[in-house]
LUMKOLNU-823637 format. One record per atom (N, C-alpha, C): x negated, y, z. Coordinates in pm, whole numbers, padded with zeros to 5 digits, always signed. Each point is the difference from the previous one (the first is absolute). Layout:
residues N
XYZ/...
***
This chain:
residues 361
+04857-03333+03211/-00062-00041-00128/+00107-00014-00107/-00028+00085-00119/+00113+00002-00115/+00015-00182-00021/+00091-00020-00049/+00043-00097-00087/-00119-00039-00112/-00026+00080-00066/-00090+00003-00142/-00150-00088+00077/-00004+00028+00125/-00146-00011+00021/+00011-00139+00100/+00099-00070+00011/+00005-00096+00057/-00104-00129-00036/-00113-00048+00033/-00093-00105-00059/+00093-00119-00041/+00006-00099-00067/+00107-00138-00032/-00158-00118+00051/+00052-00072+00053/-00075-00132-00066/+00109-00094-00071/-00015-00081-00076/+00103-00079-00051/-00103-00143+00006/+00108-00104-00005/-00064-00168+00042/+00117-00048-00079/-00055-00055-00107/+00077-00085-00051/+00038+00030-00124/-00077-00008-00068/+00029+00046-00203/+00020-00105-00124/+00102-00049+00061/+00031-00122-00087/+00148+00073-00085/+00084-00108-00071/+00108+00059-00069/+00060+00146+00058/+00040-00016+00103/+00085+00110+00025/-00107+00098+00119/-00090-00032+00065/-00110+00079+00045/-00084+00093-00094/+00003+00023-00098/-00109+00025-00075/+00100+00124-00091/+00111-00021+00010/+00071+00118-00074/+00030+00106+00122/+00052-00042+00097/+00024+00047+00155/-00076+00126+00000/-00159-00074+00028/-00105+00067-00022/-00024+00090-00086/+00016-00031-00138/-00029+00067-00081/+00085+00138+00032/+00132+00004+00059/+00090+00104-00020/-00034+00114+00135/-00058-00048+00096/-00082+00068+00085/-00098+00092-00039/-00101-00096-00053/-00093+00093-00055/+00022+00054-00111/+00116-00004-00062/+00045+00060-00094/+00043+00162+00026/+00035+00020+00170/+00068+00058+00050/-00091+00097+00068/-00136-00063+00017/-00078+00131-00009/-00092-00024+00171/+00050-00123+00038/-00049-00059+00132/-00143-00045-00037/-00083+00000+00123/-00153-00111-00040/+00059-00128+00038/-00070-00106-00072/+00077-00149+00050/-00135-00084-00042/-00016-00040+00053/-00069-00128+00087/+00035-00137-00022/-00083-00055-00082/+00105-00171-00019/-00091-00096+00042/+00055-00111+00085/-00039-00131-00051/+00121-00101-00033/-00106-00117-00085/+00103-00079-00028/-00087-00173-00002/+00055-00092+00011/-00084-00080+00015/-00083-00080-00132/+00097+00032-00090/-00098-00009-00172/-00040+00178-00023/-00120-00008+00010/-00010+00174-00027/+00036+00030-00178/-00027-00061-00054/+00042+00019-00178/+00155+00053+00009/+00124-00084+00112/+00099+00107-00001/+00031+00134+00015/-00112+00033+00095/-00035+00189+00014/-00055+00054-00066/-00067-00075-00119/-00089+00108-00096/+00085+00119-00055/+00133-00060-00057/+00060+00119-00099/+00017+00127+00104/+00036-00023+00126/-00027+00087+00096/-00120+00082+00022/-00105-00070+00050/-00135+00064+00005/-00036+00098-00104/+00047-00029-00124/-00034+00057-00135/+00084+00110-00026/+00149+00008+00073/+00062+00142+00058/+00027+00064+00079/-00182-00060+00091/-00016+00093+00119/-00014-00026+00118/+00103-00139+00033/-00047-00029+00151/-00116-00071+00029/-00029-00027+00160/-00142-00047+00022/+00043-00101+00029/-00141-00137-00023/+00024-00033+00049/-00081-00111+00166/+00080-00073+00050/-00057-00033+00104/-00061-00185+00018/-00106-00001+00028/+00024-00130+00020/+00050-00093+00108/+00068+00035+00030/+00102-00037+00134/+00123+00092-00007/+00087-00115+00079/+00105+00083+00049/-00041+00069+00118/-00098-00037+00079/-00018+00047+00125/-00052+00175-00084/-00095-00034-00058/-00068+00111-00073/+00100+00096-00033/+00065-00041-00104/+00146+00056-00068/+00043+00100+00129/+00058-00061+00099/+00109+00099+00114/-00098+00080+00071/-00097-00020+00058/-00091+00111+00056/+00022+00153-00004/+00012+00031+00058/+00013+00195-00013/+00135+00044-00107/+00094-00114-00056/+00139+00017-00059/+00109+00065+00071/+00048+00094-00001/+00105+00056+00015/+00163-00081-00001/-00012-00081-00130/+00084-00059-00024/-00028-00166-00052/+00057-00098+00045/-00028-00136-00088/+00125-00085-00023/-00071-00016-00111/+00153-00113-00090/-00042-00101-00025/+00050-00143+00008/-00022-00120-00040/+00093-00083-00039/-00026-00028-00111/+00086-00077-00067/-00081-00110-00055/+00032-00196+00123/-00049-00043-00062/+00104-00161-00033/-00079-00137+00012/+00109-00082-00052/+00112-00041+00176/-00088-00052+00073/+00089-00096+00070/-00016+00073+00147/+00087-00063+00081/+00017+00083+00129/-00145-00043+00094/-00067-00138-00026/-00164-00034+00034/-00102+00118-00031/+00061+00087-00131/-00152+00058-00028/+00055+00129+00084/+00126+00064+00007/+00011+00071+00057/-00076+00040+00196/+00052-00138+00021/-00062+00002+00153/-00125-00013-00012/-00103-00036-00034/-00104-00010-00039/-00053+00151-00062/+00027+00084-00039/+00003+00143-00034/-00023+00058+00096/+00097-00060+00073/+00024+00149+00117/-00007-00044+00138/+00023-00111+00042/-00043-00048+00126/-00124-00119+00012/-00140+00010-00093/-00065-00059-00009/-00110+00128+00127/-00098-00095+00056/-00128+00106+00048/-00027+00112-00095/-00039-00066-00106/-00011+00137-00066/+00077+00034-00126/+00144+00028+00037/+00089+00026-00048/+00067+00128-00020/+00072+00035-00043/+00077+00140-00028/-00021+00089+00102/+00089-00065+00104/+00020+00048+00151/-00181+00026+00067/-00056-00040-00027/-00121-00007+00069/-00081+00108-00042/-00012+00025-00150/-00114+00058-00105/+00065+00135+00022/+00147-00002-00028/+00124+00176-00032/-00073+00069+00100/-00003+00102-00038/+00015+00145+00101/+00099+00008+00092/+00047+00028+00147/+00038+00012+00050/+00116+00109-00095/+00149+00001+00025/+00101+00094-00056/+00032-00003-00134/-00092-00112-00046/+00008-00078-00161/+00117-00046-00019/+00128+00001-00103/+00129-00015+00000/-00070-00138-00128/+00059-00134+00049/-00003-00081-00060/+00119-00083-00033/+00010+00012-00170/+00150-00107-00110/-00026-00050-00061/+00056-00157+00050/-00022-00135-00043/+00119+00015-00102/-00029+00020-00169/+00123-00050-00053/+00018-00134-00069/-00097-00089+00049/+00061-00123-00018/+00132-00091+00056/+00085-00031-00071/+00071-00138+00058/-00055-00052+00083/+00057-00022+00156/-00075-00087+00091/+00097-00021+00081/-00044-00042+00114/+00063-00069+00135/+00059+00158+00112/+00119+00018+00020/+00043+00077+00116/-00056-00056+00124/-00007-00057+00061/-00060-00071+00106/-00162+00095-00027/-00018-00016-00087/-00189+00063-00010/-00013+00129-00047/+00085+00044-00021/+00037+00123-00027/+00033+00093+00089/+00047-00084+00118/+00043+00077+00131/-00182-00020+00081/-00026-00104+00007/-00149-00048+00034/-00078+00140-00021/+00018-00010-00126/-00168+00111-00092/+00063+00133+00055/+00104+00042+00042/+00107+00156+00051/-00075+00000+00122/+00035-00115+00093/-00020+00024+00149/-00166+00002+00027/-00109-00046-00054/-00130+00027+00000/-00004+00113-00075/+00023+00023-00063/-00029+00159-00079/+00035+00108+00066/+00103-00023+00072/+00025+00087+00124/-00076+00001+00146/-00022-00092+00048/-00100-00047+00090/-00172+00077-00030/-00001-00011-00129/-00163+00070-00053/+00017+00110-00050/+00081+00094-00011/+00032+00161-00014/-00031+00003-00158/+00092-00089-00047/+00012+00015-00177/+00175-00039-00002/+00061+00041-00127/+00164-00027-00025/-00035-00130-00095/+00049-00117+00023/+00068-00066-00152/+00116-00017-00002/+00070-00008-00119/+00114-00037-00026/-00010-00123-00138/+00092-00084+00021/+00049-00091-00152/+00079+00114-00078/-00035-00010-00139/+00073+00073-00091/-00010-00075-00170/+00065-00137+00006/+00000-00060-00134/+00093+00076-00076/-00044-00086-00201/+00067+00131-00026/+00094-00118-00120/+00076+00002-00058/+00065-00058-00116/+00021+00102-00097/-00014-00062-00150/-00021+00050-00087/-00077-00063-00160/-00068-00092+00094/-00093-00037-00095/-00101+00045-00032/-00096-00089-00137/-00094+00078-00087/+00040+00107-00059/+00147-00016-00045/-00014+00103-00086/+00046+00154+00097/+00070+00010+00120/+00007+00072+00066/-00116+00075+00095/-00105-00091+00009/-00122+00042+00059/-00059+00067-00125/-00013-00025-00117/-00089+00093-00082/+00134+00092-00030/+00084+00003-00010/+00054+00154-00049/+00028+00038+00139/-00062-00008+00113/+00041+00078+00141/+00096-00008+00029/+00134-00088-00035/+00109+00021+00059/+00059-00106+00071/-00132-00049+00072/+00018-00149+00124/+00172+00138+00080/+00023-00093+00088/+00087-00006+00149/-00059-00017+00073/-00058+00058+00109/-00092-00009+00159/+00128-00055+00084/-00012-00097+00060/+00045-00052+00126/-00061+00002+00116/+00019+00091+00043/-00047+00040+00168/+00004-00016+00098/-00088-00103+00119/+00085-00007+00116/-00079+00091+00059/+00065+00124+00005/-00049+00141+00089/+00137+00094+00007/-00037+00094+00074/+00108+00121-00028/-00033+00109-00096/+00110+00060-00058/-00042+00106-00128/-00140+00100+00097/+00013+00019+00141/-00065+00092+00071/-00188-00100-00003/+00032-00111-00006/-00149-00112-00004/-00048+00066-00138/+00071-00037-00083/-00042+00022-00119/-00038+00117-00060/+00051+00091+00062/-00045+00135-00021/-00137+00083-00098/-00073-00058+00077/-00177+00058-00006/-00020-00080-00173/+00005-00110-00007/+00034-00079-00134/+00071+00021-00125/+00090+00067+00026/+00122-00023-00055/-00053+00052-00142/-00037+00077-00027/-00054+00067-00119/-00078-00121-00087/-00116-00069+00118/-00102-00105-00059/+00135-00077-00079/+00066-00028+00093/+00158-00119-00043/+00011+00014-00114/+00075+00156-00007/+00068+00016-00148/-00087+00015-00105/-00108-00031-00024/-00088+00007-00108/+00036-00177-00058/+00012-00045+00026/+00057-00157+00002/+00104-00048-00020/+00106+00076+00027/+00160-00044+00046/+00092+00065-00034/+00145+00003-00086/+00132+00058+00012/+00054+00001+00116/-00014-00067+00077/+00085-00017+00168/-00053-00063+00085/+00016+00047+00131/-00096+00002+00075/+00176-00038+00116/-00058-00108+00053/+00143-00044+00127/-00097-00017+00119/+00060+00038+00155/-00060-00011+00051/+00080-00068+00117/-00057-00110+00077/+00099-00081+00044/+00007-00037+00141/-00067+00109+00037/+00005+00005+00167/-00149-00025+00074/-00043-00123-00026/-00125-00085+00107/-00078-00065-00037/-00084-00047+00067/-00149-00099-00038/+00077-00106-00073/-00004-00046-00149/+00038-00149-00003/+00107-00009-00102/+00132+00109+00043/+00123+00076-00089/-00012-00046-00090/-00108+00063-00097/-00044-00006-00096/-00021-00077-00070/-00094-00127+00040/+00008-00105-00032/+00136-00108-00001/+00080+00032+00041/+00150-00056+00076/+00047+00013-00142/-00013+00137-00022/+00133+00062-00126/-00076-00035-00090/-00120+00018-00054/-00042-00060-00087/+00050-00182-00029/-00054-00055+00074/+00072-00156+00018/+00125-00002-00060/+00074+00072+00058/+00158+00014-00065/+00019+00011-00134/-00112+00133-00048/+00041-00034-00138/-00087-00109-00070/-00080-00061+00029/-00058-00107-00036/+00126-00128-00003/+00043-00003+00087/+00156-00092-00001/+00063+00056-00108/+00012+00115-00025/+00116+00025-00095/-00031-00035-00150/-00135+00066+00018/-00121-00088-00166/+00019-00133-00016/+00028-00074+00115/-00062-00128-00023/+00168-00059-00074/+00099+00040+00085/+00115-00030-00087/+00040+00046-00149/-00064+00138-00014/+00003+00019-00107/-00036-00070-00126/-00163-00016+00043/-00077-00066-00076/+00070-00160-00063/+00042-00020+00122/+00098-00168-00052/+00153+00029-00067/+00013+00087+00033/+00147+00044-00072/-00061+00002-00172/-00087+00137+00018/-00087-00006-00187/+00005-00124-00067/-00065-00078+00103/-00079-00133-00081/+00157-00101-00033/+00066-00017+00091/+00084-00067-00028/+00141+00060-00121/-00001+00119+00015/+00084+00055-00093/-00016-00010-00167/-00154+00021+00033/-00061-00026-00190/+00022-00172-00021/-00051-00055+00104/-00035-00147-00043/+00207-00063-00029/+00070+00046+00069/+00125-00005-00022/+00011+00076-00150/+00027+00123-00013/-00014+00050-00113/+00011-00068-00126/-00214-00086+00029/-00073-00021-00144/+00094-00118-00029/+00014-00102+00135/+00118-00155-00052/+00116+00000-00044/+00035+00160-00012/+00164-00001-00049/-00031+00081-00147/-00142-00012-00029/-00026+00051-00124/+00043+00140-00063/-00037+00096+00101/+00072+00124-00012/-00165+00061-00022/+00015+00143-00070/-00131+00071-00009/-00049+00099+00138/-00133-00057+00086/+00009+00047+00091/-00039+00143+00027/-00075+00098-00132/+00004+00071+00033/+00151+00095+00042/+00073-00036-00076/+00144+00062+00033/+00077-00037+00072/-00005-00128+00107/+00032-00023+00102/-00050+00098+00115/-00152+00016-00024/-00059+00070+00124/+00067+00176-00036/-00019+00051-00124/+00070+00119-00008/+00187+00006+00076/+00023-00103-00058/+00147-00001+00092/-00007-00003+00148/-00113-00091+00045/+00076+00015+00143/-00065+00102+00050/-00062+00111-00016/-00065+00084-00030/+00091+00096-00012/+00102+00009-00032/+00107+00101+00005/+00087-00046+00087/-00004-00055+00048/+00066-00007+00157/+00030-00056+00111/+00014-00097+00083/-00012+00015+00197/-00130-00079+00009/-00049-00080-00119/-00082-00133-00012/-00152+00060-00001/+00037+00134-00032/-00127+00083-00004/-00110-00019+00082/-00118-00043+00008/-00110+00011+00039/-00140+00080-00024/-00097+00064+00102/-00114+00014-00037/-00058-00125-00123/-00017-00119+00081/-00095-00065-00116/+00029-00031-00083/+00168-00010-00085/+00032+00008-00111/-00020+00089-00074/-00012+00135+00004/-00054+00109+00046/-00115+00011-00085/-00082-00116+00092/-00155+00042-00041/-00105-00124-00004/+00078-00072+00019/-00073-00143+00020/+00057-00092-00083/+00082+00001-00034/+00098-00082-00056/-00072-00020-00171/-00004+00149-00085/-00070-00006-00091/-00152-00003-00042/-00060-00026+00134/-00130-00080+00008/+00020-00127-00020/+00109-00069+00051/-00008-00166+00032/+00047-00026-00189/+00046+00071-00039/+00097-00050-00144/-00110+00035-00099/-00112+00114+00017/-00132-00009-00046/-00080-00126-00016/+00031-00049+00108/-00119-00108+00061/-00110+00059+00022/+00011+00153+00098/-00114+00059+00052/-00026-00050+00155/-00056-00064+00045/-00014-00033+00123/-00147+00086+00089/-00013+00110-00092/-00128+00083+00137/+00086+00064+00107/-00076+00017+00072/+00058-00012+00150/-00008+00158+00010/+00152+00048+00010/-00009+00143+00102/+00012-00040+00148/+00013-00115+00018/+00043-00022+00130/-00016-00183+00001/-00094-00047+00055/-00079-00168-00001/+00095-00055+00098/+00014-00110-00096/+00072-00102+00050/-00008-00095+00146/-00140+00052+00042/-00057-00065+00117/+00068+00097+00098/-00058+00123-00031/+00046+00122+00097/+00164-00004+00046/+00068-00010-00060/+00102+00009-00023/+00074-00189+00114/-00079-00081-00058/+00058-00107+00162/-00085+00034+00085/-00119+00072+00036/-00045+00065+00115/+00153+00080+00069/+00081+00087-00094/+00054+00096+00064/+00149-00055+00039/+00037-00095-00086/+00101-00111+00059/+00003-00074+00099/-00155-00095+00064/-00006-00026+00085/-00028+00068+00097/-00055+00131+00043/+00022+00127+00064/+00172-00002+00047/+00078+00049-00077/+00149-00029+00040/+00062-00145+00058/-00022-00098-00059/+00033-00095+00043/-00027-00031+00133/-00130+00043+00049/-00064-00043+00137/+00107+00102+00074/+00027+00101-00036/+00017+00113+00088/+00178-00056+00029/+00052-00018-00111/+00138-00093-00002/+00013-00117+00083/-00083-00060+00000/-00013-00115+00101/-00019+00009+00151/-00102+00149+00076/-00032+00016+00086/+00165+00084+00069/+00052+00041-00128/+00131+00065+00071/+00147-00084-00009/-00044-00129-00054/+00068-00124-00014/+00097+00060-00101/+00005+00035-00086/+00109+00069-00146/-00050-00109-00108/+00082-00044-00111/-00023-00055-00119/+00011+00086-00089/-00101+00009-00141/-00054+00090-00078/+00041-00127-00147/+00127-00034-00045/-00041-00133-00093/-00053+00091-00103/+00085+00113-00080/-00076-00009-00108/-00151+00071-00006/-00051+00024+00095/-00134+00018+00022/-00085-00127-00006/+00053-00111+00065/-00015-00109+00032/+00003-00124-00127/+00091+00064-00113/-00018-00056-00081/-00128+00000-00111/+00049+00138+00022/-00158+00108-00066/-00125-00005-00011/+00005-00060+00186/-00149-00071+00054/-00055-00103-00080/+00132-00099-00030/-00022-00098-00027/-00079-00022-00155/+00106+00091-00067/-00051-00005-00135/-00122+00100-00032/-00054+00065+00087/-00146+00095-00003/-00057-00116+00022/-00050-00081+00090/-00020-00089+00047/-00065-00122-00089/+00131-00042-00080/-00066-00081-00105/-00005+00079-00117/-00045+00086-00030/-00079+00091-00102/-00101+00036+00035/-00004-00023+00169/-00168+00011-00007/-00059-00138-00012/+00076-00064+00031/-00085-00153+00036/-00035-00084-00187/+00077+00079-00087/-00016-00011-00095/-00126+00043-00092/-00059+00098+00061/-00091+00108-00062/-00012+00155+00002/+00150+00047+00062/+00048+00113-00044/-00038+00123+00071/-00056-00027+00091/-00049+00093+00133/-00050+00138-00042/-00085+00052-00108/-00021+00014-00063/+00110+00155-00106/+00054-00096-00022/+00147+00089-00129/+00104+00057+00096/+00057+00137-00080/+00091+00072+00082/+00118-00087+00013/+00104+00073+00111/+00049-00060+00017/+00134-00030-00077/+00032+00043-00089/+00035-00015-00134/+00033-00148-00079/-00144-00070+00050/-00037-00146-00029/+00069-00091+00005/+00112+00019+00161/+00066-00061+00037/+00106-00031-00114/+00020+00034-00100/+00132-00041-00122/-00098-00152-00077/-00134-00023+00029/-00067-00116-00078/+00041-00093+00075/+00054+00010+00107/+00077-00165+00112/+00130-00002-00112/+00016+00055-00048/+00131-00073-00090/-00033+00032-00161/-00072-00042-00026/-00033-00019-00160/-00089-00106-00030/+00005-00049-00099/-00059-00108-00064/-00137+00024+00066/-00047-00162-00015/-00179-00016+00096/-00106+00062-00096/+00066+00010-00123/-00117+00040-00090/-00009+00164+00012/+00068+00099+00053/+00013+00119-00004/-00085+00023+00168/+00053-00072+00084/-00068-00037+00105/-00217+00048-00048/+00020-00105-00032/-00134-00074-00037/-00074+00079-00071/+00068+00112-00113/-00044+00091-00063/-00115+00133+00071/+00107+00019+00123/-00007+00105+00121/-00092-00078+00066/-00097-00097+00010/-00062-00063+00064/+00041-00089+00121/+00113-00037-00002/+00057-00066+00103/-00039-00130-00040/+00024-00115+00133/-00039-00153+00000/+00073-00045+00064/+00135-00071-00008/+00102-00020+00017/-00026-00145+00116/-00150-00048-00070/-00023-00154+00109/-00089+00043+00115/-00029+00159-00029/-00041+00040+00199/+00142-00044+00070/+00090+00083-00048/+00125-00025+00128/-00031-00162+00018/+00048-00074-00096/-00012-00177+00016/-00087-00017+00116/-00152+00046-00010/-00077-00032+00042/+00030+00035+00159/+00046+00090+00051/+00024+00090+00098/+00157-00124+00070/+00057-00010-00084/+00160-00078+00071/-00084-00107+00037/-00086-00100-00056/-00024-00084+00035/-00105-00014+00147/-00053+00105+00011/-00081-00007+00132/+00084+00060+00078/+00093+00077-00035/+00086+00035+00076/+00104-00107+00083/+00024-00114-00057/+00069-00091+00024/-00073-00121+00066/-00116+00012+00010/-00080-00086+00068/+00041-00059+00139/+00033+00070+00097/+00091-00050+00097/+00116-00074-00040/+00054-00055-00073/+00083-00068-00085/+00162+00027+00031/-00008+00131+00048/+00181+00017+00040/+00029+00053-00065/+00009-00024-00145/+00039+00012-00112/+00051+00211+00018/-00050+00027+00091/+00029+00175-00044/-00169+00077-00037/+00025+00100-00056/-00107+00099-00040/-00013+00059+00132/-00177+00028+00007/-00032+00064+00116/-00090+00127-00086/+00060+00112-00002/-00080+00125-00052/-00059+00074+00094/-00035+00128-00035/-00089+00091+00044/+00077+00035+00188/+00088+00046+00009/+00001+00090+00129/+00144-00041+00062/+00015-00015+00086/+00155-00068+00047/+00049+00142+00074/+00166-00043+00010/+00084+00108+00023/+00131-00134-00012/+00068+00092+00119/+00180-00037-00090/+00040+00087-00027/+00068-00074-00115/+00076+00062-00129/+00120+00012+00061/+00054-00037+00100/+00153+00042+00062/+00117-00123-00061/-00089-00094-00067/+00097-00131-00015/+00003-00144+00078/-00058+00072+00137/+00011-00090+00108/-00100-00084-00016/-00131-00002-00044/-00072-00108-00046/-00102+00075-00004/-00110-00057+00104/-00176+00030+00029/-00038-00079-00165/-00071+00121-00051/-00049-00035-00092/-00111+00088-00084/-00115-00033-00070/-00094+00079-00076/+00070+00038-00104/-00057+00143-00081/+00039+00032-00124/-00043-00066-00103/+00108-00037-00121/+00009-00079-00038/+00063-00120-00035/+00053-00035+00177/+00102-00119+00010/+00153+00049-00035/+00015+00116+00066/+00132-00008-00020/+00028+00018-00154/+00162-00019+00000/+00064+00052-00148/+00022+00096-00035/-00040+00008-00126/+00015+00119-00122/+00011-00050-00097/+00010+00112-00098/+00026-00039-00159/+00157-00042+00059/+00090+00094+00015/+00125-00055-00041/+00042-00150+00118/-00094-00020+00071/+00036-00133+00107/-00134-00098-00044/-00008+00028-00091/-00125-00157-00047/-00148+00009+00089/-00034-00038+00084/-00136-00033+00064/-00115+00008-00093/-00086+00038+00066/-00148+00002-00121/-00044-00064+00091/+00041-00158+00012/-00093-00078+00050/+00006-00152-00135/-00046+00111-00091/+00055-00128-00124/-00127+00045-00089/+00018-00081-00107/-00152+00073-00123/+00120+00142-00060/-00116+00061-00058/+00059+00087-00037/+00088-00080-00156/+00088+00098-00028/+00112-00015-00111/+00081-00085+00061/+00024-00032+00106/+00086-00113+00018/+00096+00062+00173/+00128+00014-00100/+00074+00040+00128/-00040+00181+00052/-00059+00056-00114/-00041+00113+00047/+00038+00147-00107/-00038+00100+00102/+00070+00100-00090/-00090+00026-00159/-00112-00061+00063/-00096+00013-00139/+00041-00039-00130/+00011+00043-00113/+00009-00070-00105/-00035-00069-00093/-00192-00026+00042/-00049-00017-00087/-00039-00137-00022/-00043-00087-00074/+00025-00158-00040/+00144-00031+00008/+00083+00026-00099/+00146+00060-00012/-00028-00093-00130/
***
């Protein structure tokens, strides 16, 4: 069967699902969508694809299926539910999860897909919004160039580069990695401007300087002059994004390694969500160090966190108990949150006080 005539189903047409898609059927494939708000598939439907009311519906008699959705729960639930991916697919159905998720479940959803005479592989992709609508995501593959084969064409309708990284899971692994490397980045950005703005220098020409050389980053890059906008829409949500941190962190912990500035990263995603921020790209993260009123502008509520330390502290041992525990590799069982950041200062304090934040300054 040519390439051209390969059926798609696609699952999952949210930010970066919905351009994916679009570039498929752009490409001349039939494609098949569901999504769980159907109003996200309309602009689709309206250039052509069908659609399904189910995912079960969706994969039926598909050749090929892609899903891209939020958390590694909805994933398993996709595909190892009764009537799930694996169940509904056609037998010899090649199924790619390119969501961010769990290696551990990634190897899971491989070894039943093999067991029921269908291929999956993990294949997340980095890039962003804006890389998913101009097609030039990065596929991260845990397959061999020879797995990927039959696809590969569907791929490049989507992608500048296509890596392929051996096995069930790979994929998700290397992805993680560069999620570590974002996450330092992202705090390097934030802290470089907020340094910057206090030494009263003009930041767009700070970021052009380091911009010419070793300091260089993607999100200075490209994120950087969103945050100095005060554009906070999300090519990439702030929630998603400590989904994909704590993804690494667990995986850091299970191989007993310390991840700090990931770890720091956590921390400060963390209280930007607990703030309001869940929501805004991840970009946002530069409003932990600016005045409360710029905060507040962006819709933030500075007395959720309050509200949050204080039940948090309810056991009265004067430490913060957050979302997901791990060690941080500073010898000390502890939730995210407790440990130090910001330069050494604890965020077990109100905010502005003792913290990297600047705002009530």
């Amino acid at each position: 069967m040519a390439d051209k005539k390969l059926s798609v189903a696609f699952i999952g047409t949210g930010i970066m699902g919905a351009p994916i898609a679009g570039h498929i059927l752009d490409a001349g494939y039939p494609v098949t969508v569901y999504n769980r708000t159907a109003a996200k598939a309309e602009p689709l439907i309206e250039r052509g694809a069908v659609w399904a009311e189910s995912a079960s519906d969706a994969v039926r008699g598909a050749d090929v299926v892609f899903t891209m959705v939020g958390y590694p729960e909805d994933v398993e639930e996709l595909y190892l539910a009764g009537d799930g991916i694996l169940a509904a697919s056609k037998p010899g159905a090649i199924l790619i999860d390119l969501t961010t998720s769990s290696p551990a479940l990634a190897r899971d959803i491989a070894g039943a897909a093999a067991v029921s005479e269908r291929v999956a592989f993990d294949c997340p992709v980095t890039g962003g919004e804006a890389g998913a609508i101009a097609g030039t995501l990065t596929a991260i593959a845990g397959a061999t160039e020879r797995d990927i084969e039959p696809v590969r064409a569907i791929l490049e309708t989507f992608t500048s580069k296509i890596f392929c990284f051996g096995g069930a899971g790979k994929g998700q692994s290397a992805k993680l990695s560069n999620q570590v490397a974002l996450a330092a980045s992202m705090v390097g950005m934030a802290d470089a401007l907020s340094f910057a703005q206090q030494e009263g220098l003009d930041l767009e020409q700070v970021r052009e300087m380091i911009l010419s050389g070793t300091g260089s980053t993607g999100v200075l890059a490209t994120l950087a002059p969103k945050a100095l906008d005060g554009d906070w829409k999300p090519g990439f949500k702030v929630r998603h994004f400590i989904k994909d941190l704590g993804l690494a962190l667990a995986e850091a912990e299970e191989r007993d390694i310390a991840l700090p500035g990931c770890d720091v990263a956590f921390t400060l995603y963390d209280m930007l969500e607990a703030i309001g921020g869940a929501e805004l790209g991840t970009q946002a993260i530069t409003l932990l160090y600016q005045e409360e009123a710029e905060a507040v502008a962006a819709g933030l509520d500075w007395s959720l966190y309050t509200a949050e330390h204080e039940h948090d502290d309810e056991c009265g041992c004067g430490n913060d108990h957050a979302h997901s525990d791990h060690e941080c590799g500073c010898g000390h069982d502890h939730a995210h949150g407790e440990h130090e950041c910001c330069h050494g200062e604890g965020h077990h304090h109100e905010h502005g006080e003792g913290c990297c934040c600047h705002h009530g300054e």
